[in-house]
PLY file of the C-alpha trace (Angstrom):
ply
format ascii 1.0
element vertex 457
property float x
property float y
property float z
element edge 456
property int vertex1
property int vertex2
end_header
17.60 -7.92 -21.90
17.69 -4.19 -22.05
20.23 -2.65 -24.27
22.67 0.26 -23.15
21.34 2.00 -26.59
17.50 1.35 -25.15
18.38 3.17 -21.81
20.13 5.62 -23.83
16.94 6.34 -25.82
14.37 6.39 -22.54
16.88 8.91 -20.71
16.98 11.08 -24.18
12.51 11.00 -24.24
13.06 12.85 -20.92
15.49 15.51 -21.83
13.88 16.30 -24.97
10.47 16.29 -23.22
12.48 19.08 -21.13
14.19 20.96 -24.06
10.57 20.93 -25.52
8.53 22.41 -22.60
7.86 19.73 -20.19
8.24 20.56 -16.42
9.19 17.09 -15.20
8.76 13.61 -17.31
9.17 10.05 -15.95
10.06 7.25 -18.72
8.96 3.25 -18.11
10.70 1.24 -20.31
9.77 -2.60 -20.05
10.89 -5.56 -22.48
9.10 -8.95 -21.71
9.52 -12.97 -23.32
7.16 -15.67 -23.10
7.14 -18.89 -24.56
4.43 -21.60 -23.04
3.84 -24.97 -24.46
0.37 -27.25 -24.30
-0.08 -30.46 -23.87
-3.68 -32.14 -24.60
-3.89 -35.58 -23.27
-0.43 -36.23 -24.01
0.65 -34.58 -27.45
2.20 -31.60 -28.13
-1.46 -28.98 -28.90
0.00 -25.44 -28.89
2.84 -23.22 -28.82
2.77 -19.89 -28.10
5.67 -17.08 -28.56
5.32 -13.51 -27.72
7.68 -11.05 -27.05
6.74 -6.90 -26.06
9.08 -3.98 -25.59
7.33 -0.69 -25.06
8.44 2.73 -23.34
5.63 4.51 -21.44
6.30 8.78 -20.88
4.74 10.62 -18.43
4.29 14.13 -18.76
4.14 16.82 -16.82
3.94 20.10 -18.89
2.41 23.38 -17.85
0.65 21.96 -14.71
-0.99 19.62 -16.95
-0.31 16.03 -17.40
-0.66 13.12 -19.48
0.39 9.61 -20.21
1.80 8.01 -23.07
3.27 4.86 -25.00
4.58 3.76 -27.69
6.85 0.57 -29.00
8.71 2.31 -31.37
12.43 3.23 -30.15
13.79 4.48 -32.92
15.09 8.28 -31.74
13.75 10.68 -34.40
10.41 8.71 -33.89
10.63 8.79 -30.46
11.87 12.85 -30.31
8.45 13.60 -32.82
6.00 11.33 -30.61
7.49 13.35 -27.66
6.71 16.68 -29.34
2.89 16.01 -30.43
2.49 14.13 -26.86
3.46 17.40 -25.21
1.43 19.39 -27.58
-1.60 16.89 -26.12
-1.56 17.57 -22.57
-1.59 21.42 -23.23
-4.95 20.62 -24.48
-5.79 18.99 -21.09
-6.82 20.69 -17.85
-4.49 21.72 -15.01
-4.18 19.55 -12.45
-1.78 21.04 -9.42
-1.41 18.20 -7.52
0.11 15.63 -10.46
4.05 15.86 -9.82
6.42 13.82 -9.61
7.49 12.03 -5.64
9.94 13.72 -3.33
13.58 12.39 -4.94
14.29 11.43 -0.95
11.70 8.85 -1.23
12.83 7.16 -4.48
14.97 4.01 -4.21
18.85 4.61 -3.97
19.34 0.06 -4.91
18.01 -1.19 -7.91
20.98 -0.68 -9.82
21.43 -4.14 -11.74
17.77 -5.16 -11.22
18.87 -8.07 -9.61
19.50 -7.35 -6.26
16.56 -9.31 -4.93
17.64 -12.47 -6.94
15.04 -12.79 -9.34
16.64 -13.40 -12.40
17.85 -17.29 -13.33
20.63 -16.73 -15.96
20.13 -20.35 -17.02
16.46 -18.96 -18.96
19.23 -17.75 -21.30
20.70 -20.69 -22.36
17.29 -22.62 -22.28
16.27 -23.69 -25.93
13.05 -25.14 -27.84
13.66 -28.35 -27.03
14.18 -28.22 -23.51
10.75 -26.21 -23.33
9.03 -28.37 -25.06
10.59 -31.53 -22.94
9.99 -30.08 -20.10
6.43 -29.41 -20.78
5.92 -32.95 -21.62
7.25 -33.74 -18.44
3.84 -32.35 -17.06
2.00 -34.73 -18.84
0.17 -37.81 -16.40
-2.21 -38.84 -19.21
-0.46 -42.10 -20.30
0.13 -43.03 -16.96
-3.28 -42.76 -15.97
-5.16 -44.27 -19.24
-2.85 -47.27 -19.18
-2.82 -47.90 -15.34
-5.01 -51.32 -15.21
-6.04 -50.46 -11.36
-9.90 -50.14 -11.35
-10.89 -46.41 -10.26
-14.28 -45.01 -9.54
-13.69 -42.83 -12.70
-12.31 -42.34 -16.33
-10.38 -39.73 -17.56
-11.59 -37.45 -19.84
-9.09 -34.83 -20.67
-6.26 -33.67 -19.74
-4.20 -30.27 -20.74
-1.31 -28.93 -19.09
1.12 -25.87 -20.08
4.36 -24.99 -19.24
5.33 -21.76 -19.51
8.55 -19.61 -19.31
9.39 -15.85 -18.71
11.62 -12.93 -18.67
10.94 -9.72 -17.73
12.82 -6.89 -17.50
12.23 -2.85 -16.83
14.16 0.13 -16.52
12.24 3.48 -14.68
13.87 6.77 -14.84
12.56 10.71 -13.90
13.73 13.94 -14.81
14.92 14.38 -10.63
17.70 11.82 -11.34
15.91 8.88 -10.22
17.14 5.68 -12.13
15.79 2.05 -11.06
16.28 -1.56 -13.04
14.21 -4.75 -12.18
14.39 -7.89 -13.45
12.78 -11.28 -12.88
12.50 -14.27 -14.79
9.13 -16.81 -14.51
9.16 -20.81 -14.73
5.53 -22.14 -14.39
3.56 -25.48 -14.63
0.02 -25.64 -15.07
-2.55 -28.97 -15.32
-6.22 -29.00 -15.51
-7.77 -32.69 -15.19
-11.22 -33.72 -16.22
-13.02 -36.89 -15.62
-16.25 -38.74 -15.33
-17.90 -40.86 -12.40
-19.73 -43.99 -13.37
-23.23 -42.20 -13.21
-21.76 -39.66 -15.93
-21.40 -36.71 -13.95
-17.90 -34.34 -14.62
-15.44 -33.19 -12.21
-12.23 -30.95 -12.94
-9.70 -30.24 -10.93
-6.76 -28.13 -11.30
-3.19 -26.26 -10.30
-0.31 -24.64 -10.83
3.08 -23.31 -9.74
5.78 -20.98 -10.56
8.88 -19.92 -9.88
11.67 -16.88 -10.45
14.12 -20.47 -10.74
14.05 -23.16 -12.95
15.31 -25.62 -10.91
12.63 -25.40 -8.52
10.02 -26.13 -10.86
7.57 -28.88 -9.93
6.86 -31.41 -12.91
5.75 -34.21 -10.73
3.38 -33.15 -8.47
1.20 -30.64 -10.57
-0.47 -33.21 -12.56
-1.14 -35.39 -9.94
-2.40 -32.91 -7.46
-5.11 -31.46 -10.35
-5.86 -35.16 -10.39
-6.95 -35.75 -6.72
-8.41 -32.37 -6.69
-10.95 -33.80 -9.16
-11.14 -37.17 -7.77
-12.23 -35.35 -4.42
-15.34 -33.92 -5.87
-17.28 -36.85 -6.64
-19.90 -37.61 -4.62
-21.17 -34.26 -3.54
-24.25 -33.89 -1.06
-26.74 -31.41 -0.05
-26.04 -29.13 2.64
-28.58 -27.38 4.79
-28.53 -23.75 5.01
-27.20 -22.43 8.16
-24.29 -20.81 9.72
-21.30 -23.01 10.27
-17.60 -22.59 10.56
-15.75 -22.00 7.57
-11.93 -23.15 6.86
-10.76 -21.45 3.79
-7.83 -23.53 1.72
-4.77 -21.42 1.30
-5.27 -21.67 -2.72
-7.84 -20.09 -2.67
-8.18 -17.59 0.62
-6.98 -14.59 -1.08
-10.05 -14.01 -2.77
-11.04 -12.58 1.08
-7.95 -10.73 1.37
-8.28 -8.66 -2.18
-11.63 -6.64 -0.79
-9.48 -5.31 1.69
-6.51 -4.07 0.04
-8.46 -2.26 -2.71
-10.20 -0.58 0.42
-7.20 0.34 1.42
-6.30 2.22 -1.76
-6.03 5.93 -1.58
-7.70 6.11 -5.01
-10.55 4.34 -3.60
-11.18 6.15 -0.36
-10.77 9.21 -2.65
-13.57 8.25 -4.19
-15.97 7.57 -1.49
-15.71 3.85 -2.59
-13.81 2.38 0.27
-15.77 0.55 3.10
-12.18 1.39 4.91
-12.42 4.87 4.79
-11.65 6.99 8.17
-9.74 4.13 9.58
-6.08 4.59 9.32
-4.83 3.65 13.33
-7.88 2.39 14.23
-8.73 -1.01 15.21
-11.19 -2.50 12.89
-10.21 -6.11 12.31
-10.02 -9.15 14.99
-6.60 -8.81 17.27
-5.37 -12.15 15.29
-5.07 -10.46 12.11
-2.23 -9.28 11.41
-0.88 -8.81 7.62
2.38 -7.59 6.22
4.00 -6.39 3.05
7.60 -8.30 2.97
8.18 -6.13 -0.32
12.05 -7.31 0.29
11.93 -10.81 0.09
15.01 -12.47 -1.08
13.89 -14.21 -4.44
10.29 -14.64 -3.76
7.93 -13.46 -6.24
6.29 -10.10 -5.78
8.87 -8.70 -4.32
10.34 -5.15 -5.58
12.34 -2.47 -4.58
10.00 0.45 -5.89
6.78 0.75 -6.92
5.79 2.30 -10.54
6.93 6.08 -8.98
10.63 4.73 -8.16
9.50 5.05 -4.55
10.93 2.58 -2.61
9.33 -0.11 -0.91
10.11 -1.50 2.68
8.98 -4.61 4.82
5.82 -2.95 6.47
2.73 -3.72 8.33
-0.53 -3.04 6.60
-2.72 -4.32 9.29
-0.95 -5.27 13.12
-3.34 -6.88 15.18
-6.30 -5.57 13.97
-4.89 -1.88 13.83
-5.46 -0.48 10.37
-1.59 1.03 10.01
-1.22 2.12 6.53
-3.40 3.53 2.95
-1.70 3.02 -0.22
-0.91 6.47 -1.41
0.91 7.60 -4.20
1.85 11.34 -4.83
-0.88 12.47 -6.73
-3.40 10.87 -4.26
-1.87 12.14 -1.38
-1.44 16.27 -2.36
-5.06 15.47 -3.83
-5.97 13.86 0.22
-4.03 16.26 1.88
-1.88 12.83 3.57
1.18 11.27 3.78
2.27 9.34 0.62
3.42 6.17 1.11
3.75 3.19 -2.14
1.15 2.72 -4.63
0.22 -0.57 -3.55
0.92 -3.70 -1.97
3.91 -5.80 -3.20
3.78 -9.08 -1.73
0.77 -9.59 0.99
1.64 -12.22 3.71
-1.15 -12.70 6.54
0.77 -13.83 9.98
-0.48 -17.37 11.59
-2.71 -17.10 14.59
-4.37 -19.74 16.65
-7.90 -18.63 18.83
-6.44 -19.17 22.34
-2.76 -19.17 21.69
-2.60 -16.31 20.74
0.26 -14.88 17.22
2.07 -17.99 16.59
6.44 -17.83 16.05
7.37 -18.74 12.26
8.90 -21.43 13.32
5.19 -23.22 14.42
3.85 -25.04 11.32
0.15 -24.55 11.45
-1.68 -26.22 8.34
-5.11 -27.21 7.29
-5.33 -30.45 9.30
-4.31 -28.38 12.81
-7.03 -26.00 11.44
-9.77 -28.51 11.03
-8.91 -30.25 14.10
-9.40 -26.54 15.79
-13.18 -25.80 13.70
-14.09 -29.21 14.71
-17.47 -29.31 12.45
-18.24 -27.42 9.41
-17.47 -26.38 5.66
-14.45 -26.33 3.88
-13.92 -23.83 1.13
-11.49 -25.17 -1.85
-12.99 -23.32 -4.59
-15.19 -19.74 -4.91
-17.49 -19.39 -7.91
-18.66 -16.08 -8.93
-19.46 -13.24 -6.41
-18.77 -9.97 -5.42
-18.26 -7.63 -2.56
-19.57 -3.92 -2.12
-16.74 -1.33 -2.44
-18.60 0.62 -0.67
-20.17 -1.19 2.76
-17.84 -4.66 2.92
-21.07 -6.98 2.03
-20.24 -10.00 0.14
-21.68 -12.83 -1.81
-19.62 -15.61 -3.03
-20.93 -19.10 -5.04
-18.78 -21.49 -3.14
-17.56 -25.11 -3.65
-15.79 -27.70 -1.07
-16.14 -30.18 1.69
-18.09 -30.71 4.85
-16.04 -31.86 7.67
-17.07 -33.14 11.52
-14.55 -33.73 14.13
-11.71 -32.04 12.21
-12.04 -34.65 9.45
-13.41 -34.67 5.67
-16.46 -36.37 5.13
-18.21 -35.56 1.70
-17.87 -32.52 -0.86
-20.77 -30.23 -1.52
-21.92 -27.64 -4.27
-23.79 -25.21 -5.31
-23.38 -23.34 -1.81
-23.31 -19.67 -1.10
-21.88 -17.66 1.41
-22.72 -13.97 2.58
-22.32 -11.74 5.02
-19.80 -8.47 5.49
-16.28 -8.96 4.72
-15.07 -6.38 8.30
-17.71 -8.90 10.34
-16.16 -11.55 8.74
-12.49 -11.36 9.58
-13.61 -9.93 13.37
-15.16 -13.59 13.52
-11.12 -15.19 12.55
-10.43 -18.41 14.68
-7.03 -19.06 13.10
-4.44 -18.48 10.36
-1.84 -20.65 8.94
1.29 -20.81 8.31
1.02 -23.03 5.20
0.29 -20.29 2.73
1.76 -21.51 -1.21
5.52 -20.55 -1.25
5.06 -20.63 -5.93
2.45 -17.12 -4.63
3.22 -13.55 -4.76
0.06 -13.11 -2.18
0.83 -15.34 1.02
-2.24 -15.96 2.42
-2.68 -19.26 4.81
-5.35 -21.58 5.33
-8.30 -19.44 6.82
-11.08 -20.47 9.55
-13.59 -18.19 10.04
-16.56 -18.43 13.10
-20.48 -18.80 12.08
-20.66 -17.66 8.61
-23.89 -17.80 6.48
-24.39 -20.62 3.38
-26.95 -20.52 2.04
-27.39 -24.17 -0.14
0 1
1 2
2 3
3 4
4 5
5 6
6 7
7 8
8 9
9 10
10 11
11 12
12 13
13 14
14 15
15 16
16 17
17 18
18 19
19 20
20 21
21 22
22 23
23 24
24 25
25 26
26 27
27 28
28 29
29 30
30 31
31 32
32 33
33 34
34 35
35 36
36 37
37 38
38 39
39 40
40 41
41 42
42 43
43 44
44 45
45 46
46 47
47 48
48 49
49 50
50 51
51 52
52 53
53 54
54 55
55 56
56 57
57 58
58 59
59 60
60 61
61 62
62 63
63 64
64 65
65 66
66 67
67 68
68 69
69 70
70 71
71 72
72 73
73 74
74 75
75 76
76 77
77 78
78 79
79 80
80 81
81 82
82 83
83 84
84 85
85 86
86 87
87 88
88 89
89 90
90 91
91 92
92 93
93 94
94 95
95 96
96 97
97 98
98 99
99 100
100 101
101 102
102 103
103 104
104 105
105 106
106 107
107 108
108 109
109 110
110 111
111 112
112 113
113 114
114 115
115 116
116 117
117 118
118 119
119 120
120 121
121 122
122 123
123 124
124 125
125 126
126 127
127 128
128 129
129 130
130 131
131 132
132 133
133 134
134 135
135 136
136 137
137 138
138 139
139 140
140 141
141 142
142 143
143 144
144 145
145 146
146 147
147 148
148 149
149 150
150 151
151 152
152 153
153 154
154 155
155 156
156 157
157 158
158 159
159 160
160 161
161 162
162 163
163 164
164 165
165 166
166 167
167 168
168 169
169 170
170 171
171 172
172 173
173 174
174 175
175 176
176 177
177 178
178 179
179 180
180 181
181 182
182 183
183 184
184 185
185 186
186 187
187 188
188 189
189 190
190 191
191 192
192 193
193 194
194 195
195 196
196 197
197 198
198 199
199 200
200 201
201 202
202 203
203 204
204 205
205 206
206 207
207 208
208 209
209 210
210 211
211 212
212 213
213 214
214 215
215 216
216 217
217 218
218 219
219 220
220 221
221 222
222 223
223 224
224 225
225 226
226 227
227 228
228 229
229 230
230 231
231 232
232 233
233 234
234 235
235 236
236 237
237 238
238 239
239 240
240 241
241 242
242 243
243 244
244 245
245 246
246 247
247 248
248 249
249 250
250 251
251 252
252 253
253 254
254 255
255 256
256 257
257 258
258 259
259 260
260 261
261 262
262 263
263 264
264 265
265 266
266 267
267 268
268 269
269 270
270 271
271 272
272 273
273 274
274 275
275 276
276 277
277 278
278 279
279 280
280 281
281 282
282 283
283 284
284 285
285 286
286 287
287 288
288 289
289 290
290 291
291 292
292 293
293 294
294 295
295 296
296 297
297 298
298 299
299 300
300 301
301 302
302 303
303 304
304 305
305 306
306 307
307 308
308 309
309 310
310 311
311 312
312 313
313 314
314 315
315 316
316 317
317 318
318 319
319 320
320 321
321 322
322 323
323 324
324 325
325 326
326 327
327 328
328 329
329 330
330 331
331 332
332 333
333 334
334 335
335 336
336 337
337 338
338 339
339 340
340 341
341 342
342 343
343 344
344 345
345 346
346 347
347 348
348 349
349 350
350 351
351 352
352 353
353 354
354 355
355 356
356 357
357 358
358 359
359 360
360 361
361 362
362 363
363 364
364 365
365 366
366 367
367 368
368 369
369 370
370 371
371 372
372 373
373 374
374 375
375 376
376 377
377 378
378 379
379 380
380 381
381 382
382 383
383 384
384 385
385 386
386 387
387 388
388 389
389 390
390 391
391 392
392 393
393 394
394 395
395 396
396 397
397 398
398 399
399 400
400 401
401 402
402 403
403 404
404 405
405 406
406 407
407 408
408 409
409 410
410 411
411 412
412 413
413 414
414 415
415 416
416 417
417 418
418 419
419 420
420 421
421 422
422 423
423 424
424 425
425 426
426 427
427 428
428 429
429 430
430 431
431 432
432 433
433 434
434 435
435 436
436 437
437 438
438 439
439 440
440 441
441 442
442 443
443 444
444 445
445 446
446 447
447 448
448 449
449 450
450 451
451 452
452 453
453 454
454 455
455 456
């Protein structure tokens, strides 16, 4: 954890930075523990320790600015690195627009750094041993190797990791502004490899995680990187064509991420946003409808302020296919001439919809079987390989992998498969949304289906 004496140090880098010249300074100071533990087809492999405190100081000197770090805290260190760092960014141009965000925007809550619930004390108290137990835990090899139950494969490998975290930082400005987070991490990994009897490979994997140790899966992870393999064999060629495409929610936010960097200030600043010119207009289908539930109770992702201390708030990004908000910090907006608003999106959560019944109540499951049974024939995505979409005009290619389904049910997987088109025509062409999105996710994005999209085999 943070010290009082470590606090005490990142509050002194910002009065000395003021004593020595600087207009305005803004200190990060972040301390972070992992420990993760392999298994490799049922024995111990690797351990892994690391452990990171640094203090980041921005500058702001002279209408010039510049960025720093270091992870010495010892104070006469820190007081000289402060000094030459100053004596840096007078070498640097001016730049009138870097300052530091209106102190009535900055969060007045993060006090403890726990307020959103976060932080399991019991990581504390958690030794070696238990890590290491509960690692094995993870482990299906034995299981599966010893079954006598004749399968339609063999097990090759198997590795899986468990891995546990704390993280803690403490953000302060020369305005007064003073904000703590903490969070600790609790996550299970497996990755599964096996062979059919004609000698062809299949892996499968997955994971979860968790701000609370007692919610960690150790049962299912394994076996679910299993059947994820299993599921593969037996792939077939698919014609090229368009067909409808359901997208698995572990995977859909890979259609999601093109939009939100389009939605970055810094992009459209750049002429690099296919988004650009858009803010209150509607560009997506009416369905789509995504949120940032920054405030979530003791979900991952969530925070009360971004890396400015301004704080964040339960906000839509896109309501039904209304554009309703850039991510803009300060610099970007005195540079845009806009409102500021956060630096980016804190947890993403995409709202169910259903073509012809319209936004669906959270209290309506709707998962991937209601989905296929809606698509009726066509592909289902479970894995993307490779791609890319323009920055610039929203057209995408992605190397796909999945299943082919008819009448709303799973027939045979394919490969090798690519789909392209533009990522704006795309989500116009929505049929439905979820509400089964991963709760172990800091994005929440559901089970996708999309209308008449282009693979090409």
């Amino acid at each position: 954890m943070i010290t009082p004496n470590e606090t005490r140090l990142a509050k002194h880098c910002i009065s000395h930075a003021k004593a020595c010249g600087a207009s305005a300074a803004r200190v990060y100071l972040n301390k972070c523990v992992t420990d993760s533990y392999t298994i490799l087809n049922g024995e111990l492999d690797k351990v892994t320790h690391s452990a990171d405190r640094s203090i980041y100081i921005y500058l702001y000197v002279d209408g010039r600015y510049g960025t720093f770090s270091t992870n010495r805290l010892e104070e006469k260190e820190l007081e000289d690195f402060v000094v030459k760092a100053i004596e840096m960014v007078r070498m640097l141009g001016e730049d009138e627009c870097r300052q530091l965000p209106d102190p009535s925007r900055t969060a007045k809550d993060a006090a403890t750094g726990n307020e959103l619930g976060l932080y399991d004390s019991s990581y504390e108290s958690m030794d070696s041993q238990t890590r290491l137990a509960n690692a094995h835990k993870l482990s299906i090899y034995d299981k599966i190797i010893n079954d006598p139950e004749e399968k339609p494969y063999r097990l090759i490998s198997e590795e899986c990791e468990y891995s546990c975290t704390s993280d803690e930082s403490y953000t302060a400005d020369s305005q007064g502004f003073e904000g703590r987070h903490s969070e600790t991490a609790f996550g299970t990994f497996s990755e599964m490899t096996i062979q059919d009897k004609d000698g062809n490979r299949y892996s499968g994997y997955w994971w979860q995680a968790t701000p609370m140790a007692a919610e960690t899966d150790f049962e299912g992870c394994g076996m679910m990187a299993l059947e994820r393999a299993v599921k593969q064999i037996g792939p077939k060629k698919r014609r090229s064509g368009r067909y409808r495409m359901v997208v698995d929610t572990s995977v859909a936010s890979r259609l999601v991420s093109p939009l939100l960097t389009a939605l970055n200030s810094a992009s459209i600043q750049q002429k690099m946003s296919f988004l650009e010119d858009t803010k209150d207009t509607k560009v997506f289908h009416e369905g789509m409808t995504l949120m940032d539930f920054a405030r979530t109770h003791g979900k991952n992702g969530s925070r009360l302020f971004d890396t400015e201390g301004v704080a964040t708030k339960d906000a839509p990004i896109i309501e039904n296919g209304v554009v309703k908000q850039y991510f803009t910090n300060t610099y970007q907006a005195l540079k845009m001439g806009i409102e500021p608003t956060v630096e980016d999106i804190s947890r993403p959560c995409l709202m169910p919809y259903m073509k012809g019944e319209g936004l669906q109540s959270e209290e309506k499951e709707v998962s991937l079987k209601d989905i296929l049974k809606l698509a009726g024939n066509g592909i289902l995505v479970s894995g993307f390989n490779g791609g890319n979409c323009n920055p610039v005009t929203g057209d995408f290619s992605f190397g796909i992998e999945g299943f082919a389904f008819s009448k709303g049910k799973i027939t045979h997987p394919v490969r090798e498969m690519l789909i392209t088109g533009n990522i704006v025509e795309l989500w116009n062409s929505l049929m439905a949304a979820g509400s089964d999105a991963r709760p172990s996710s800091r994005w929440q994005i559901p089970t996708l289906a999309f209308e008449g999209v282009a693979f090409s085999a």
